[in-house]
PyMOL Python script that loads the backbone (N, CA, C, O; Angstrom):
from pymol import cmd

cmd.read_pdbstr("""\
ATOM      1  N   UNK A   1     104.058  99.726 112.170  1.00  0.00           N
ATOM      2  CA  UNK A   1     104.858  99.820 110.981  1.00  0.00           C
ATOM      3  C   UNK A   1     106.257 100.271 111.388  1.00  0.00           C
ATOM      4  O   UNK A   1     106.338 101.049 112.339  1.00  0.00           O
ATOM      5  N   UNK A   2     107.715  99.741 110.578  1.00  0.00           N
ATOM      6  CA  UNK A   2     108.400  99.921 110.936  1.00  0.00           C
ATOM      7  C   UNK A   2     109.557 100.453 109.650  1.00  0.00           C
ATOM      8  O   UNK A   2     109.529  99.800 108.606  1.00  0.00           O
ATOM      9  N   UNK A   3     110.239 101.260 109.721  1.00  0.00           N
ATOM     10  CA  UNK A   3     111.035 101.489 108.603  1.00  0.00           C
ATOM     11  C   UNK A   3     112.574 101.914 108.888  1.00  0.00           C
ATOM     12  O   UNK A   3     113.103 102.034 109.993  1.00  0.00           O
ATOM     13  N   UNK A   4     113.198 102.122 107.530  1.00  0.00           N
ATOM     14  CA  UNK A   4     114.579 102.257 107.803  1.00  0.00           C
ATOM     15  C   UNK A   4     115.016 103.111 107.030  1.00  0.00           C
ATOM     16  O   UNK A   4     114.005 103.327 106.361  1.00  0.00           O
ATOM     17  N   UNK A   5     115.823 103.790 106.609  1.00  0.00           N
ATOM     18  CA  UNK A   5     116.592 104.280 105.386  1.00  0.00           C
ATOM     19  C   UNK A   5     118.062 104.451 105.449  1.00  0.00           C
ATOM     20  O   UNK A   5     118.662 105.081 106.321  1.00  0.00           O
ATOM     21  N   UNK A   6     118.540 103.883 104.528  1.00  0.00           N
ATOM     22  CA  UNK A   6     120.294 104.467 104.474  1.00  0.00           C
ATOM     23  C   UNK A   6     120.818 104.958 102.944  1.00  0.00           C
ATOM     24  O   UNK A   6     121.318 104.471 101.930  1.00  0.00           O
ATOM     25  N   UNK A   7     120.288 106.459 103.560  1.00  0.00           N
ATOM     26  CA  UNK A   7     120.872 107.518 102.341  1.00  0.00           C
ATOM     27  C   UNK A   7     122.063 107.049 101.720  1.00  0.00           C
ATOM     28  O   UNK A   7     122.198 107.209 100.507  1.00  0.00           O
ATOM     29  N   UNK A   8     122.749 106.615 102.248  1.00  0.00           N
ATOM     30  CA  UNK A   8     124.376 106.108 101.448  1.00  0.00           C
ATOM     31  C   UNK A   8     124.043 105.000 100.498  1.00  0.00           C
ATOM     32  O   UNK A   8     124.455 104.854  99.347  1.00  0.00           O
ATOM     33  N   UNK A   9     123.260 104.280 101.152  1.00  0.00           N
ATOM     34  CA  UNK A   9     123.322 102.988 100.015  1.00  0.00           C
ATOM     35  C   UNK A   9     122.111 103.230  99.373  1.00  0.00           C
ATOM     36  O   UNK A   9     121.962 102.200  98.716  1.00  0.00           O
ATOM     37  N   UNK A  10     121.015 104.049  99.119  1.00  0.00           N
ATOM     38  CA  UNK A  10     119.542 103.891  98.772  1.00  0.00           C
ATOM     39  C   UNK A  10     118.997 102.626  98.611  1.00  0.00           C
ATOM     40  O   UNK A  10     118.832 101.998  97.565  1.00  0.00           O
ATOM     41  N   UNK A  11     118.569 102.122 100.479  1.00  0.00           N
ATOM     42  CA  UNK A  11     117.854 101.287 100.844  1.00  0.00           C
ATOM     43  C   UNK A  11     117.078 101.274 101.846  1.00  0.00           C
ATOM     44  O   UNK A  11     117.557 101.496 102.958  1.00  0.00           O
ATOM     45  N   UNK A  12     115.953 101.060 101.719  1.00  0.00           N
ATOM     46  CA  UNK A  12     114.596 101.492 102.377  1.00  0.00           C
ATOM     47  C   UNK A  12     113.856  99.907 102.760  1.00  0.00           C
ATOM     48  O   UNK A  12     113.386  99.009 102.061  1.00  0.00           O
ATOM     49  N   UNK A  13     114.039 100.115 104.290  1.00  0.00           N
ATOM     50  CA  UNK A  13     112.879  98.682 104.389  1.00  0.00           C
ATOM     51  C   UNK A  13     112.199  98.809 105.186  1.00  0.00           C
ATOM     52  O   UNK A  13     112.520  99.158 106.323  1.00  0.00           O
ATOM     53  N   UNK A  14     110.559  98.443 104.621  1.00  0.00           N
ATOM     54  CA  UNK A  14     109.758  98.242 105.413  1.00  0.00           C
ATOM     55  C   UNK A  14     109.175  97.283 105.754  1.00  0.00           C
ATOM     56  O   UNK A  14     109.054  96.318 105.000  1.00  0.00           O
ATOM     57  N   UNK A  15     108.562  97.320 107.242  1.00  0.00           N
ATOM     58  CA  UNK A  15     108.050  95.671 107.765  1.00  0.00           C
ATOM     59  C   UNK A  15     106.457  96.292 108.315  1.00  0.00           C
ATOM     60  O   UNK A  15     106.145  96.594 109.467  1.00  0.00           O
ATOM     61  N   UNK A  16     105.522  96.361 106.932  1.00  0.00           N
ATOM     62  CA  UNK A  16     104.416  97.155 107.425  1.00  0.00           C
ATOM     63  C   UNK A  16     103.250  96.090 106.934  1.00  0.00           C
ATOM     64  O   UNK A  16     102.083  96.464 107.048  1.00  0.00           O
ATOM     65  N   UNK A  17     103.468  95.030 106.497  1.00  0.00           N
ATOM     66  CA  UNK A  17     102.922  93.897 105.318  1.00  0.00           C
ATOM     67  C   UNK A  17     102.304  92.835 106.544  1.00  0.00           C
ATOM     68  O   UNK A  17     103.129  92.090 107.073  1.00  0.00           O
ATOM     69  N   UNK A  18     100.720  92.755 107.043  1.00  0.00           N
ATOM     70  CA  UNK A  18     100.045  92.364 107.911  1.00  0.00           C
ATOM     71  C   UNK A  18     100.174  90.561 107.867  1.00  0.00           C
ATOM     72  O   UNK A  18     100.500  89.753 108.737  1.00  0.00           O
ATOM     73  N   UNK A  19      99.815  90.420 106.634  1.00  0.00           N
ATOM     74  CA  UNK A  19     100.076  88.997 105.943  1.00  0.00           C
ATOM     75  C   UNK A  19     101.063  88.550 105.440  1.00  0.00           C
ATOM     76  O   UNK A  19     101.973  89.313 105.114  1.00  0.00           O
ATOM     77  N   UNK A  20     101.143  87.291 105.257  1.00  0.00           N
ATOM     78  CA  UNK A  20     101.941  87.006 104.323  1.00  0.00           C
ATOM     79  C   UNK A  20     101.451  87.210 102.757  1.00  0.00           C
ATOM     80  O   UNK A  20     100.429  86.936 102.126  1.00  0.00           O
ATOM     81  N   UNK A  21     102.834  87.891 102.437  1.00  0.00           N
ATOM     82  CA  UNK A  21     102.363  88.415 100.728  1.00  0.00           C
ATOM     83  C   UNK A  21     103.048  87.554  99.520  1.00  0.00           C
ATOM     84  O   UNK A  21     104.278  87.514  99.547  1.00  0.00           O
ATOM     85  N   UNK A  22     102.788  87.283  99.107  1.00  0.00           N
ATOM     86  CA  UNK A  22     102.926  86.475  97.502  1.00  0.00           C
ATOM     87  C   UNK A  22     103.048  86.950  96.495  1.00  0.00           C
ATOM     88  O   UNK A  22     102.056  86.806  95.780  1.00  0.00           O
ATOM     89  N   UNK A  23     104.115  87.663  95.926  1.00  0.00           N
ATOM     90  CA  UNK A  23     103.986  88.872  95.167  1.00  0.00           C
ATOM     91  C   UNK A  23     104.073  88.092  93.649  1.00  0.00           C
ATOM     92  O   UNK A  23     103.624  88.627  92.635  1.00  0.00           O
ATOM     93  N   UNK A  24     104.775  86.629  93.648  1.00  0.00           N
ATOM     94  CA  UNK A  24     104.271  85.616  92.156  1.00  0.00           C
ATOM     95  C   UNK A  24     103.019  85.479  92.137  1.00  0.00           C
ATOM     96  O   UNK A  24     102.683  84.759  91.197  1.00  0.00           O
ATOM     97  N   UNK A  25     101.992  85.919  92.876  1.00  0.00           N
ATOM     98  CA  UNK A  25     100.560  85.266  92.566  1.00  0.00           C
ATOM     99  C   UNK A  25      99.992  86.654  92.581  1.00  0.00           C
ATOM    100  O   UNK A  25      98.778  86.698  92.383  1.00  0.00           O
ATOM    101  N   UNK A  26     100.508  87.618  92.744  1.00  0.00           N
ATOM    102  CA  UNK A  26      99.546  88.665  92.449  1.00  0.00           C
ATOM    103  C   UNK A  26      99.467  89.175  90.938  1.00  0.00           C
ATOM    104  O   UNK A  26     100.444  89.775  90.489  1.00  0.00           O
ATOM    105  N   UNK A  27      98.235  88.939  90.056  1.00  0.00           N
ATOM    106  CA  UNK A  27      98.087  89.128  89.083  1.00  0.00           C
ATOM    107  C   UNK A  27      98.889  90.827  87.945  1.00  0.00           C
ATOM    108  O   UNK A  27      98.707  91.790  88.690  1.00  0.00           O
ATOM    109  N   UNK A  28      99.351  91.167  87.060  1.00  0.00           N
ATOM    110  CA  UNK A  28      99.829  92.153  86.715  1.00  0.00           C
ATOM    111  C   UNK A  28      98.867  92.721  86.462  1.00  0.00           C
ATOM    112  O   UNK A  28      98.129  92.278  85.582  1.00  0.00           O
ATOM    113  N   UNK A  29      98.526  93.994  87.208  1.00  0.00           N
ATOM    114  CA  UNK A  29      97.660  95.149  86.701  1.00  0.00           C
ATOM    115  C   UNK A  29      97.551  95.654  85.219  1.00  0.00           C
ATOM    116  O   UNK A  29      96.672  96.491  85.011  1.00  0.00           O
ATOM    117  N   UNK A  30      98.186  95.326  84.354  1.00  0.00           N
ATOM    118  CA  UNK A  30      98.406  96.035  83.427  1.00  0.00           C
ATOM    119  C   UNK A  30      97.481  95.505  81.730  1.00  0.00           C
ATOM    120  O   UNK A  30      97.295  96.206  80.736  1.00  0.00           O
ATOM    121  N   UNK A  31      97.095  94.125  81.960  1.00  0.00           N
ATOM    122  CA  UNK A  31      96.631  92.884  81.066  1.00  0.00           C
ATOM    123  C   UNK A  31      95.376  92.868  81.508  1.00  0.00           C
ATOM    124  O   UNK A  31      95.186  93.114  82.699  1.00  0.00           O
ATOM    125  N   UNK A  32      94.114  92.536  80.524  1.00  0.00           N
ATOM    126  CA  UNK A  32      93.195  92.119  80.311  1.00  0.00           C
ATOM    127  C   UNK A  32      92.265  92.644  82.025  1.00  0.00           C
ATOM    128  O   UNK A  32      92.771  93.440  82.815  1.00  0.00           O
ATOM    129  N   UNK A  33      90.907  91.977  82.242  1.00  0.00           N
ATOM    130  CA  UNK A  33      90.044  92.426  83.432  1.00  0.00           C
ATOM    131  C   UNK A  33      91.000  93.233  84.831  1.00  0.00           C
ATOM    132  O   UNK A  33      90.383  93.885  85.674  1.00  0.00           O
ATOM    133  N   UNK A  34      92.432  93.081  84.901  1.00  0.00           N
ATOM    134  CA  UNK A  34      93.073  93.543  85.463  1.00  0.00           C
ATOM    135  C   UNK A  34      92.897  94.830  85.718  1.00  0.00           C
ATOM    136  O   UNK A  34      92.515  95.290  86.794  1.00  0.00           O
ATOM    137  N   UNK A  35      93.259  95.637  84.423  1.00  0.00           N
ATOM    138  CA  UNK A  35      93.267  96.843  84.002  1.00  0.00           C
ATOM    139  C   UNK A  35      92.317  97.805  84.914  1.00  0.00           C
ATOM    140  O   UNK A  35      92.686  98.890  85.364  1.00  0.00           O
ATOM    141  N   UNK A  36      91.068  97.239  85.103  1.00  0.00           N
ATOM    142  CA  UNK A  36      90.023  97.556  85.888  1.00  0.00           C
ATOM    143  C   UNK A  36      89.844  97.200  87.164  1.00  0.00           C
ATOM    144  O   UNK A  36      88.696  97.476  87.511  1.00  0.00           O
ATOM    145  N   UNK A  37      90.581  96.626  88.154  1.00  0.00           N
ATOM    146  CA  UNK A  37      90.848  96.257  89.305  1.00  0.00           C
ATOM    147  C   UNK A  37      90.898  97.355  89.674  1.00  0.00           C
ATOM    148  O   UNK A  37      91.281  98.278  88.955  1.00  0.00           O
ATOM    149  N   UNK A  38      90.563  97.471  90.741  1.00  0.00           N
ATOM    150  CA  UNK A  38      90.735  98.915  92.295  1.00  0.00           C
ATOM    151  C   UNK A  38      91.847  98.127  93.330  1.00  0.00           C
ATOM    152  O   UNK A  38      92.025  98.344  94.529  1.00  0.00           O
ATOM    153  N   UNK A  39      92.403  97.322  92.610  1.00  0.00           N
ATOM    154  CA  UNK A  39      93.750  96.741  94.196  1.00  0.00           C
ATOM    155  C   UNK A  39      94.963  96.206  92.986  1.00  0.00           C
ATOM    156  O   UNK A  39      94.635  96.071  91.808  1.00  0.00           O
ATOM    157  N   UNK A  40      96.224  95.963  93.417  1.00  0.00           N
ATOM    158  CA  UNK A  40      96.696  95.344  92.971  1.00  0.00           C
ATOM    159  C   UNK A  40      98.038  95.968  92.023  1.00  0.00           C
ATOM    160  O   UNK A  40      98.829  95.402  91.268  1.00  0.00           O
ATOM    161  N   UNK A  41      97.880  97.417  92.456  1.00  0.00           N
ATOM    162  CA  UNK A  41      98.998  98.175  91.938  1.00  0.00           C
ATOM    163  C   UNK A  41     100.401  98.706  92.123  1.00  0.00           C
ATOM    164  O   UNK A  41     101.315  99.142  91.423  1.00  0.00           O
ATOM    165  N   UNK A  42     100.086  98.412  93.671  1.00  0.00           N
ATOM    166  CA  UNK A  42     101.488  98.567  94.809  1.00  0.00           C
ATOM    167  C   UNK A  42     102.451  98.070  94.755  1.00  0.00           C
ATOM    168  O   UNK A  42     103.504  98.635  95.050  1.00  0.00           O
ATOM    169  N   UNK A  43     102.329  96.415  94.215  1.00  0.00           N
ATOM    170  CA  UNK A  43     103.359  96.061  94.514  1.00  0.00           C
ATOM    171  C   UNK A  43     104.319  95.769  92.680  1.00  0.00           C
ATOM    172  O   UNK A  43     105.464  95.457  92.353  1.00  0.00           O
ATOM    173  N   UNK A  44     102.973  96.111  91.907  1.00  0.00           N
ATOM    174  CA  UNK A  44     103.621  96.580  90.553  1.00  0.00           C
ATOM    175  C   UNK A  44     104.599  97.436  90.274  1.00  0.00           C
ATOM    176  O   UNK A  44     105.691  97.225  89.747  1.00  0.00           O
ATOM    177  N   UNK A  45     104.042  98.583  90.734  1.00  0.00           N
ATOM    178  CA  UNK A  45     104.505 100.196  91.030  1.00  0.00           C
ATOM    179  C   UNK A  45     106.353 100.013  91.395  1.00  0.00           C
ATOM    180  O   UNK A  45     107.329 100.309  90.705  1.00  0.00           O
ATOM    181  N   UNK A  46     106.232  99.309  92.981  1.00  0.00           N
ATOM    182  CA  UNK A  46     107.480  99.197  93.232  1.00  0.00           C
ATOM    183  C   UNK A  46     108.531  98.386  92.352  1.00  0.00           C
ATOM    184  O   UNK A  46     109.694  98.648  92.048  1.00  0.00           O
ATOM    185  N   UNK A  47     108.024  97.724  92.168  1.00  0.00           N
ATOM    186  CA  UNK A  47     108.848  96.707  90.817  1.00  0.00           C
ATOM    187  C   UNK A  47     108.982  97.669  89.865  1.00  0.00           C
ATOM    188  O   UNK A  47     110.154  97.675  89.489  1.00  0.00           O
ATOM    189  N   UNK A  48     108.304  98.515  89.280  1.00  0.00           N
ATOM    190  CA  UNK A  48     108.631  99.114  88.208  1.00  0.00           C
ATOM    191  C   UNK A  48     109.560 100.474  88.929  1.00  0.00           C
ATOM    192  O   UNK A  48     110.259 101.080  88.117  1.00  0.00           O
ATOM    193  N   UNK A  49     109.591 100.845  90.015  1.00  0.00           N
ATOM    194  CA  UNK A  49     110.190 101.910  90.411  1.00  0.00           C
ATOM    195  C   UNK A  49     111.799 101.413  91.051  1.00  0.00           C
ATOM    196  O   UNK A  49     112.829 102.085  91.015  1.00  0.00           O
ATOM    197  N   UNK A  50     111.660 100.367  91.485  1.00  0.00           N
ATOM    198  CA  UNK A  50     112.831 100.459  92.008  1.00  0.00           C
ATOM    199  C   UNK A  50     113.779  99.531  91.740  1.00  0.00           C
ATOM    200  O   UNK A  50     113.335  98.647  91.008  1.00  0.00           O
ATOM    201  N   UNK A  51     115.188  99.352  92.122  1.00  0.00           N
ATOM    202  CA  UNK A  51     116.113  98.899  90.866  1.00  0.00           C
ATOM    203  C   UNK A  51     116.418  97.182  91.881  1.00  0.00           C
ATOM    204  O   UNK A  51     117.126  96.257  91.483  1.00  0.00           O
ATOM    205  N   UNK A  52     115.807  97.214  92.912  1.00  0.00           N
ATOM    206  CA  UNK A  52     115.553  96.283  93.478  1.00  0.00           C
ATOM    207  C   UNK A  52     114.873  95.963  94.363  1.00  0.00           C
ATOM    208  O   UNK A  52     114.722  96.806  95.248  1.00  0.00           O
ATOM    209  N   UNK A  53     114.358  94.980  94.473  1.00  0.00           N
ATOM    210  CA  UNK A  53     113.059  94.205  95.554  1.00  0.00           C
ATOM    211  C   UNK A  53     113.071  92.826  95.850  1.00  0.00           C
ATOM    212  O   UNK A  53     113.155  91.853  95.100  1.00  0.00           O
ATOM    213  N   UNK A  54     112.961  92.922  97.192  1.00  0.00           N
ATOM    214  CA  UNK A  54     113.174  91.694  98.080  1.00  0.00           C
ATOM    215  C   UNK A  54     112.023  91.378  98.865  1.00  0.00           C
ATOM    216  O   UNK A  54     111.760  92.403  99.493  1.00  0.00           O
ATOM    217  N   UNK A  55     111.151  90.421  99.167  1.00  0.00           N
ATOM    218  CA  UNK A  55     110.383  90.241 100.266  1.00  0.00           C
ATOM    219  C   UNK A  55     110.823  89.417 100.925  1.00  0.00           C
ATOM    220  O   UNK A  55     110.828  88.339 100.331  1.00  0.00           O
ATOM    221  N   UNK A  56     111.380  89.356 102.310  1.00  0.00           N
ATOM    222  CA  UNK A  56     111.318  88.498 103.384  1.00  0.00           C
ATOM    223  C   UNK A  56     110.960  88.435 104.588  1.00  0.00           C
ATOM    224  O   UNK A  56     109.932  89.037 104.900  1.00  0.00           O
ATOM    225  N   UNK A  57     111.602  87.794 105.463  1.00  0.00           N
ATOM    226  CA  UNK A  57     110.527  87.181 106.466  1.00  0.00           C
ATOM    227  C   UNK A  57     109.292  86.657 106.073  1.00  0.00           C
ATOM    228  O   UNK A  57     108.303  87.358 106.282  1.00  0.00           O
ATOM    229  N   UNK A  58     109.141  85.483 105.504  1.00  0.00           N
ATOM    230  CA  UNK A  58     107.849  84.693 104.707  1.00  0.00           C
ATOM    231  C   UNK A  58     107.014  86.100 103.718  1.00  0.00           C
ATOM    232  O   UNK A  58     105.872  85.928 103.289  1.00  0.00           O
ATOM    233  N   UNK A  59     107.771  87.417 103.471  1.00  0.00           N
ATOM    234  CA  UNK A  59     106.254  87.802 102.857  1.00  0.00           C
ATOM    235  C   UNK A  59     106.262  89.282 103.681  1.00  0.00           C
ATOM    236  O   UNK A  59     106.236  90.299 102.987  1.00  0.00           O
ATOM    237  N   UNK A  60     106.291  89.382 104.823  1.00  0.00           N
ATOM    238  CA  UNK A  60     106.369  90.042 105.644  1.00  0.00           C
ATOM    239  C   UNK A  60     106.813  90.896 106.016  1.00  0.00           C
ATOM    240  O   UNK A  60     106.526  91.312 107.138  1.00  0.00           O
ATOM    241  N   UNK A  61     107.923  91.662 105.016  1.00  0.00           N
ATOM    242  CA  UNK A  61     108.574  93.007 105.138  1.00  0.00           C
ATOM    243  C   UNK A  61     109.460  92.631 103.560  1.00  0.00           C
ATOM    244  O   UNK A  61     109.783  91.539 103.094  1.00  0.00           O
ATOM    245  N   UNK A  62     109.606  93.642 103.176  1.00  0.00           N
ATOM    246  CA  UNK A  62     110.537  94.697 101.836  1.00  0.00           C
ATOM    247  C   UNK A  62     111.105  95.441 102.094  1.00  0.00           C
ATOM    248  O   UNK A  62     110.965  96.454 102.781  1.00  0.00           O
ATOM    249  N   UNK A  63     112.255  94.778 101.257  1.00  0.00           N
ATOM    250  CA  UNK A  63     113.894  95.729 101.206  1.00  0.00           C
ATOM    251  C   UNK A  63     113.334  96.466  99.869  1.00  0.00           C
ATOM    252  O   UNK A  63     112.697  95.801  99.053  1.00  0.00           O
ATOM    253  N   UNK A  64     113.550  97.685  99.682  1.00  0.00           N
ATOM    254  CA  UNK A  64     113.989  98.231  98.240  1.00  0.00           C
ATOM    255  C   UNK A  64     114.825  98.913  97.945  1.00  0.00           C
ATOM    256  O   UNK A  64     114.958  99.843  98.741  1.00  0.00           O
ATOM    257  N   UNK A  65     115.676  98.916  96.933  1.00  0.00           N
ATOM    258  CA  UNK A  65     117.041  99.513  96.547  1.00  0.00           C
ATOM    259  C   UNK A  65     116.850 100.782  95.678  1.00  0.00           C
ATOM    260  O   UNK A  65     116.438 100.548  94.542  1.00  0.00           O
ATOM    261  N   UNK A  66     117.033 101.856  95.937  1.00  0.00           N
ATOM    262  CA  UNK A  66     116.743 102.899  94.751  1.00  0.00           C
ATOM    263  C   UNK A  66     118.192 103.468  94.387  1.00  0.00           C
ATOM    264  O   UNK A  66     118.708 104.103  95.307  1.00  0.00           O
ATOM    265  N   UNK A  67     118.741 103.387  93.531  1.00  0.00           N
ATOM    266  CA  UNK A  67     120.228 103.639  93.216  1.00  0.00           C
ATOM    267  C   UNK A  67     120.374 104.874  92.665  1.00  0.00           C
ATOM    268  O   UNK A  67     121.491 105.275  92.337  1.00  0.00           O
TER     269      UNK A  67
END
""", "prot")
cmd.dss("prot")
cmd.show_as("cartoon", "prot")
cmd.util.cbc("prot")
cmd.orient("prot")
């Protein structure tokens, strides 16, 4: 796992993501049989926490912006 931070700009990236990730196909935790899932909250969480999100390298590492 690999990470970064730059206090000046609040941006944090990590390249800790084994697979390639698909974050349009991961269902919203929050709606219907979801609700009851044990996976699938992480990458909600960050979307709702931070004021921006990027996945690149196919999937494979996240920028996030906390302002």
């Amino acid at each position: 796992m690999r990470s970064s931070l730059c206090e000046e700009r609040g941006i944090s990236s990590w390249s800790a993501i084994p697979d390639r990730l698909r974050p349009r196909c991961i269902p919203t935790p929050t709606v219907g049989q979801n609700i009851y899932s044990n996976h699938g909250r992480g990458i909600f969480l960050i979307n709702q926490l931070m004021d921006e999100v990027k996945f690149l390298k196919n999937g494979t590492e996240i920028h996030m912006v906390k302002r």
